[in-house]
N, C-alpha and C positions, 0 to 999 in steps of 0.2 A: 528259608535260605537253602541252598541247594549245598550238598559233601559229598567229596568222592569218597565212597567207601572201600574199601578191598578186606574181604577178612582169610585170614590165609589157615589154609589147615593143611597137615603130612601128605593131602591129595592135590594140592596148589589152594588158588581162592575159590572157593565157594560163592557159586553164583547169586544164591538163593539170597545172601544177603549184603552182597556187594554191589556196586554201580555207582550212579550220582543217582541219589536220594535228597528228598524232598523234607524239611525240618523248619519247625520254629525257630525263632531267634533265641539268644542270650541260652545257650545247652551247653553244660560243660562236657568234657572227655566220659566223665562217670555216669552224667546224664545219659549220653549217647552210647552206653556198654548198655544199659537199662533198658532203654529204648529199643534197640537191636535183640533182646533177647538173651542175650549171652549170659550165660551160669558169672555171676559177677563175683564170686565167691572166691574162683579160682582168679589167678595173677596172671592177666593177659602183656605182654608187651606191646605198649602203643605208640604209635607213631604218627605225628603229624606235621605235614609237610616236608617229611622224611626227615624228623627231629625225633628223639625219643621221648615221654613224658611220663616219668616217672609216678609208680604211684601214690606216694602224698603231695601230687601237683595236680590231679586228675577233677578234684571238684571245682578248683581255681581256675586254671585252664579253657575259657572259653571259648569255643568253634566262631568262626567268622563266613560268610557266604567265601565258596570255591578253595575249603580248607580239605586237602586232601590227608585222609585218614586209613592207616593201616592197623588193622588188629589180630596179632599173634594167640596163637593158642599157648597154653604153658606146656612147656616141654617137662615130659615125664619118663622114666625108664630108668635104669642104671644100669 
């Protein structure tokens, strides 16, 4: 199934792992943190189909074909 990805960093998106991307079926939100690579340790903000999904929704949460997905880096500083 095909996702739009966009993953946003303090520099905008990052190309390297955003666009529409090519995936198996039945992946959840968590699946696809895992698959992309992303340090899954840290607390990304996710969003799809510009809905938020929080994280103890993120292994329930299944992708469907042309589900547009955005993923925040966790803001750090104070």
């Amino acid at each position: 199934m095909k996702l739009e990805i966009r993953i946003v960093s303090v520099h905008g998106i990052s190309p390297d792992k955003s666009g529409i991307k090519e995936f198996s079926d039945n992946i959840s939100v968590a699946d696809l943190i895992i698959l992309l690579e992303l340090p899954h340790e840290d607390v990304y903000a996710v969003m799809v189909n510009d809905l938020p999904v929080p994280p103890d929704e993120r292994l329930n949460r299944v992708l469907v074909e042309n589900d547009k997905i955005t993923v925040f880096p966790p803001i750090q500083g104070g």
